[in-house]
N, C-alpha and C positions, 0 to 999 in steps of 0.2 A: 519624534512620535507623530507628528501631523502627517507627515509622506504615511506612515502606517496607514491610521487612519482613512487618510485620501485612498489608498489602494485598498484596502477593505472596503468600502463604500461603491468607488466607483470601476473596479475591477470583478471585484466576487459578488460583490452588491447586500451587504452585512455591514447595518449600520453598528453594530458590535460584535463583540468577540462571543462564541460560547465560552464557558467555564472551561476556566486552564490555558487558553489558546495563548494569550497574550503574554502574560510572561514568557512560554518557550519562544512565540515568533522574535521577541525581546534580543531570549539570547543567542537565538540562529543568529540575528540579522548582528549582535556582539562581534560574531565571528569565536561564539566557543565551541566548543565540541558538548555534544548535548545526546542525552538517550532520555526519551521519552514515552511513558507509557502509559496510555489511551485508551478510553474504551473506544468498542469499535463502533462509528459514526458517533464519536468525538470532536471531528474536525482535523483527524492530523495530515491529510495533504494540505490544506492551508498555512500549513505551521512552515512546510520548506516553499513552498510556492511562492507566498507573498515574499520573503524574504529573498527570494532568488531575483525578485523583479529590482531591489532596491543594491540589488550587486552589479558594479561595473564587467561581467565576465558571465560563465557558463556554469549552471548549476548540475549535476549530475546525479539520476535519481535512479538508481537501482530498484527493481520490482520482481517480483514473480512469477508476475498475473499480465498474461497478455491485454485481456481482454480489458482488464483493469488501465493499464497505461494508454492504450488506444484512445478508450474513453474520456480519459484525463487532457490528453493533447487535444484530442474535439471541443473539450469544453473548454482549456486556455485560449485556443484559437480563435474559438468564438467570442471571446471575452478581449480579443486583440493581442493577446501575447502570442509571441512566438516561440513554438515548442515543436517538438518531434519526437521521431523514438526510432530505436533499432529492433525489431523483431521478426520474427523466425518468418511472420505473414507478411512482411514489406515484401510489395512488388520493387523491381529495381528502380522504377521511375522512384517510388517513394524513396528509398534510401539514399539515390541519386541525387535528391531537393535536401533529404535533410544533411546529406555533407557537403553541398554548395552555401546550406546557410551559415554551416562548422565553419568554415573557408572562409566565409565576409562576417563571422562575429556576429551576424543577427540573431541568433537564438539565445534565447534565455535559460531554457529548460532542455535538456535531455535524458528520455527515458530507455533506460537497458537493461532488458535481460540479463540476470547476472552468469549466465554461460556463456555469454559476452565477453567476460573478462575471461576470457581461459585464452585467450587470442591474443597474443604477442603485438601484433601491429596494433586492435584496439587502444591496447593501452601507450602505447605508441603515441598513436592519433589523438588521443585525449591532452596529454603534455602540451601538447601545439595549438589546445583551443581556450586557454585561459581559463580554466576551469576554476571557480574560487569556494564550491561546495559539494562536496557530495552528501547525498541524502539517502539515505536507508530504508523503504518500507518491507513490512513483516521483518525485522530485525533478528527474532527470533531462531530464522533458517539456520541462524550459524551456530546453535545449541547441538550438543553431540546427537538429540534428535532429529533436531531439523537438518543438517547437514546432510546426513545421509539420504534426504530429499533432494537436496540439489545443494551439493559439496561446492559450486564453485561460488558461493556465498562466503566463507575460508579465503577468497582471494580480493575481498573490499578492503582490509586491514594492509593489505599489498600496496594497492594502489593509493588508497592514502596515502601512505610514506612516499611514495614514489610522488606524488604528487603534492604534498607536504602542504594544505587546504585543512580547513574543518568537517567535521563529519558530523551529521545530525541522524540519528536512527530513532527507528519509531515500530512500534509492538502496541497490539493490546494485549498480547499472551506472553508476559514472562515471570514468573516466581523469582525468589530471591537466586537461586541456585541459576536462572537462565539468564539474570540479569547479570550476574559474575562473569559466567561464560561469552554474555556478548562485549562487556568491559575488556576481557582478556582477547578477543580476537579484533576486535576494531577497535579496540583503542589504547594495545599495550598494556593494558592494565593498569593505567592512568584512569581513574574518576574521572568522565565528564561531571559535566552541570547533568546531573540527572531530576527526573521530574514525573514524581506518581502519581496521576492522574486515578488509578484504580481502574479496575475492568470488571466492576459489577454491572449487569442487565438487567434491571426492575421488570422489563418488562419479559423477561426470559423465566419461564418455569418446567422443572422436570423434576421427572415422577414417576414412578413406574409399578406393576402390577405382572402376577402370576399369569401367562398363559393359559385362558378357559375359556375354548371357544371363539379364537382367535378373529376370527370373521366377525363373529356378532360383534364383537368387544372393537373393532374398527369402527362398523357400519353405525353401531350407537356412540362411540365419540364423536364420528360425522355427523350423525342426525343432532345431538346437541349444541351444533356449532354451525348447522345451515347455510350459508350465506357467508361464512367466513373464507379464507384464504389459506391453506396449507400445505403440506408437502408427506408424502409417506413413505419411505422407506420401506423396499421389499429385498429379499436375498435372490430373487433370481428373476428375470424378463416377462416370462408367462405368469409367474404371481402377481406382477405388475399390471399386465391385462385384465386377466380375471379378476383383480379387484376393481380395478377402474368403470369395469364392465358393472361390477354389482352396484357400483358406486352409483352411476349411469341408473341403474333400473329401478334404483330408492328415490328417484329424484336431484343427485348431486349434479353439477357440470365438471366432468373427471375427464382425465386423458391420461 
């Protein structure tokens, strides 16, 4: 429990846990098979992160979101671990560095697309690097919804077995019915250690109102909000303009 500790502190720089964290980092770092469900900015990349660092081997973290793992390996980096990722936007140099580090075992973290895994030699190459975790985020993809987003989310429950490690998945969106469905594709339908965190937002409210006037009915939600931050949703380019422009001539800073 002190190595935790230590690496919470002086790694992430959190002299504690948020609520919930510490049990699951617990029983990542067990080595059991764990699905965990978070609200969102909850904390759960810490949940496999810090646990990867206290493994002798390669941790493997399936994602998404490019943009999202990019971001994640800047901040490991900079925090002194070493991590990498495979994506669609690596120049060759980049993918170049991170399979010479695959090759001498220095990496801790690696992040992949999971159309990644549709690639025979991938998973290949992953056998050969000591892998002792893979890690799951939006877990959910592999719901007969999500799936059909990106179907090759269906082949993590593959490489598990093939690579016979524990598997940690992490969701903040799953009902009892998605959380079935992801038990059944990544983990045989064996119970992990599961862990309900809840995916309530306090500070999330929605609410809705008849079309009257649609314009006005924007331009005065703006004006009673001034100075605040938001985002609006429009059905097509040029409404997107013309509002930002109206927005603009009230007074807002819109673009």
């Amino acid at each position: 429990m002190s190595n935790i500790q230590t690496l919470l502190r002086d790694v992430f720089g959190f002299d504690q846990f948020r609520s919930g964290q510490q049990d699951i980092v617990e029983a990542v770092c067990a080595g059991e098979n764990v699905l965990a469900i978070m609200p969102t900015g909850g904390g759960k990349s810490l949940c496999y992160q810090l646990p990867a660092l206290l493994r002798n081997g390669l941790t493997v973290v399936i994602s998404p979101l490019i943009a999202l793992m990019r971001d994640q390996v800047r901040a490991l980096e900079a925090n002194g671990v070493a991590a990498g990722a495979f994506t669609s936007t690596n120049t060759q140099e980049e993918t170049d560095a991170v399979f010479a580090h695959l090759e001498n075992q220095s990496l801790s973290l690696l992040y992949l697309a999971p159309e990644r895994l549709a690639s025979s030699a991938m998973q290949s190459a992953l056998s050969r690097y000591n892998v002792q975790l893979i890690a799951v985020d939006e877990a959910h993809c592999v719901s007969q919804w999500g799936h059909d987003f990106r179907p090759d989310y269906l082949r993590i429950g593959e490489l598990r077995r093939k690579l016979n490690v524990p598997l940690a998945a992490f969701t903040a969106t799953a009902d009892a019915e998605t959380r079935q469905e992801i038990i059944a594709q990544l983990f045989d339908g064996v119970l992990p250690e599961t862990f309900l965190r809840g995916f309530d937002r306090p500070n999330i409210h929605m609410s809705f109102q008849p079309k009257d006037s649609p314009r006005k009915q924007i331009l005065d939600f703006a004006a009673a909000r001034k100075g605040q931050s938001g985002i609006i949703y429009c059905s097509t380019r040029a409404k997107t303009e013309s509002l930002s422009r109206a927005l603009c001539e009230v007074g807002h800073n819109a673009c």
